[in-house]
C-alpha positions in Angstrom: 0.0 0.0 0.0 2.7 2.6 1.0 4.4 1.6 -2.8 1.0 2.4 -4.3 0.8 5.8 -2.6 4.5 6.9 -3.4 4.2 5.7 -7.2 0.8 8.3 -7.2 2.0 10.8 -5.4 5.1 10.4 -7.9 2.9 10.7 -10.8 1.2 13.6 -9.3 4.3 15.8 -9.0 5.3 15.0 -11.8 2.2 16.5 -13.4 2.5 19.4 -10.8 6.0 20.6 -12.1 5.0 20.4 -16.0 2.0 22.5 -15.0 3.9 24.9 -13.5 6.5 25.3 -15.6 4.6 25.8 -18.6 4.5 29.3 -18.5 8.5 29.2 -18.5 8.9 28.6 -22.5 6.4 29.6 -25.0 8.8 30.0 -27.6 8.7 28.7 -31.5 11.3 26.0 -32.0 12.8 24.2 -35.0 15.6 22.0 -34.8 17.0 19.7 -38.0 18.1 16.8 -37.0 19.5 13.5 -38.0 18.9 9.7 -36.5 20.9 6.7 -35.8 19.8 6.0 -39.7 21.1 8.5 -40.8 17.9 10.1 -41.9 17.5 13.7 -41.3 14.5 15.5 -40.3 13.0 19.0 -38.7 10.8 19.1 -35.9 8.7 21.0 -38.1 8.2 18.0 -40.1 6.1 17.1 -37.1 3.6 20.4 -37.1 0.2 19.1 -35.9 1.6 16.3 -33.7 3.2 16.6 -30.1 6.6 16.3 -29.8 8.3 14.9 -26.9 11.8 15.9 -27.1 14.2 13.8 -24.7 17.6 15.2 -23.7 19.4 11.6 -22.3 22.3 9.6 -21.9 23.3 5.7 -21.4 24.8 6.4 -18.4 22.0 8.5 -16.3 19.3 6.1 -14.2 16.4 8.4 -14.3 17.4 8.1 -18.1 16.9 4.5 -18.2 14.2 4.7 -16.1 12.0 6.7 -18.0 12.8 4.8 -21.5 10.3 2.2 -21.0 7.3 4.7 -20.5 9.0 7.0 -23.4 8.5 4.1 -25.6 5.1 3.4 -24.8 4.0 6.5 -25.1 5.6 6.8 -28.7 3.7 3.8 -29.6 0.4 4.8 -28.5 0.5 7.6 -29.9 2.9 7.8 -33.0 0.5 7.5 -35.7 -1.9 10.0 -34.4 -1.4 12.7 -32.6 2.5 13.1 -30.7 6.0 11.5 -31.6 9.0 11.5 -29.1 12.6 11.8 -30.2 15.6 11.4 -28.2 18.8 13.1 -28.4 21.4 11.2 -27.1 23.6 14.1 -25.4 27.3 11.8 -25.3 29.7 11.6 -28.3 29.1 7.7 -28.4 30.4 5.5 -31.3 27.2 5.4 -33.6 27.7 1.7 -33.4 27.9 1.4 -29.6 24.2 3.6 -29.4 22.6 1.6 -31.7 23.1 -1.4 -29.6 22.2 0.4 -26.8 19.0 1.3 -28.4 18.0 -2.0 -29.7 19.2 -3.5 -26.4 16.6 -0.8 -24.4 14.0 -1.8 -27.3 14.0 1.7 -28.2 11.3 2.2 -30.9 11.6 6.2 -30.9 14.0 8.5 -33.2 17.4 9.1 -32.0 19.5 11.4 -32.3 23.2 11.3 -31.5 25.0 14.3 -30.5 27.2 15.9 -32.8 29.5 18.5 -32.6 28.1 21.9 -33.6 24.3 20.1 -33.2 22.2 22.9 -33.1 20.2 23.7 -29.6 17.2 26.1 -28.8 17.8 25.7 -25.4 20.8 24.7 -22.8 20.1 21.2 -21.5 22.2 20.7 -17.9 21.1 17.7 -16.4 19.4 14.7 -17.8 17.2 14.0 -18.1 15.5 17.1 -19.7 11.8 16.7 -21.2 10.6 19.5 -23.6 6.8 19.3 -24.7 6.4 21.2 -28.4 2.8 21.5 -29.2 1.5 21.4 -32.7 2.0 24.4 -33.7 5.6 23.9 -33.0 5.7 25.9 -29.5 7.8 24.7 -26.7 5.3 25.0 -23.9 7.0 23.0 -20.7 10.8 21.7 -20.4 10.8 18.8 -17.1 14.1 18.0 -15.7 14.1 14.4 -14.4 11.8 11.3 -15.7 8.9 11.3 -16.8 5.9 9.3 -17.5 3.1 8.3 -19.8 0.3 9.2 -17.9 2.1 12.7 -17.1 2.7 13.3 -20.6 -0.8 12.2 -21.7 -2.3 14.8 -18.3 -0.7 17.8 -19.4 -1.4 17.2 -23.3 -5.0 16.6 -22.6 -5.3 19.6 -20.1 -3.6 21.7 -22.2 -4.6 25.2 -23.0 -2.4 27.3 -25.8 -1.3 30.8 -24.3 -2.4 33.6 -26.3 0.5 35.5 -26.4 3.1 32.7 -27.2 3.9 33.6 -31.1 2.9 30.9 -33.8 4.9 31.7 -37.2 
């Protein structure tokens, strides 16, 4: 029973600090970027979708932690209405990562880090969760894990600010 209680009253500040931070971006973002694959992409590409964009690294528990709800997310929801996409934030042998992914059944974009890899924001500890709406708005960055139904709470609740500028 006291597990129960901890793992909601996890969940629920969780939620707590995405609600409150909201108000802390608000900013237009674009980013290209380019997979494991090799395939590049803009987060533009994704306009009418979410986008959960995960700041992480192999080493980092909270990282690993999280990747299991990441992935479920992405799979509910990948064909509707949000993607997520990881960036990978060590300079890893592309080889070495992509074991890591397939080890960690990693069904989500990423993204390794490159040198001179463009950034709209600076990411300090991992790992760091941005929510970009549809219209391509960063609207809350979480620093620590995070989960499905946190993600899914905030999306649903979700109101657009007026004033955040949508190109």
């Amino acid at each position: 029973m006291k597990c129960h209680m901890v793992a909601n009253m996890r969940v629920f500040a969780l939620f707590v600090l995405f609600v409150f931070s909201a108000p802390l971006l608000a900013m237009q973002v674009d980013l290209e970027l380019t997979d494991l694959d090799g395939r590049t992409f803009k987060l533009s590409d994704y306009r009418g979708k979410w986008v959960v964009l995960n700041y992480w690294a192999t080493w980092c528990p909270p990282c690993l932690e999280e990747i299991p709800e990441l992935v479920h997310f992405h799979e509910n929801h990948k064909d509707d209405d949000a993607v997520v996409i990881g960036i990978d934030m060590e300079m890893l042998q592309l080889e070495v990562l992509k074991e890591f992914v397939d080890d960690y059944f990693m069904t989500y974009p990423v993204v390794p880090l490159v040198a001179g890899m463009p950034a709209f924001d600076n990411v300090e500890n991992f790992p760091t969760t941005y929510l970009i709406d549809p219209n391509g708005v960063a609207v809350v960055k979480h620093v620590g894990p995070v989960t499905v139904d946190a993600i899914e709470k905030f999306i649903k609740d979700y109101v657009p600010e007026k004033s955040a500028s949508r190109d």
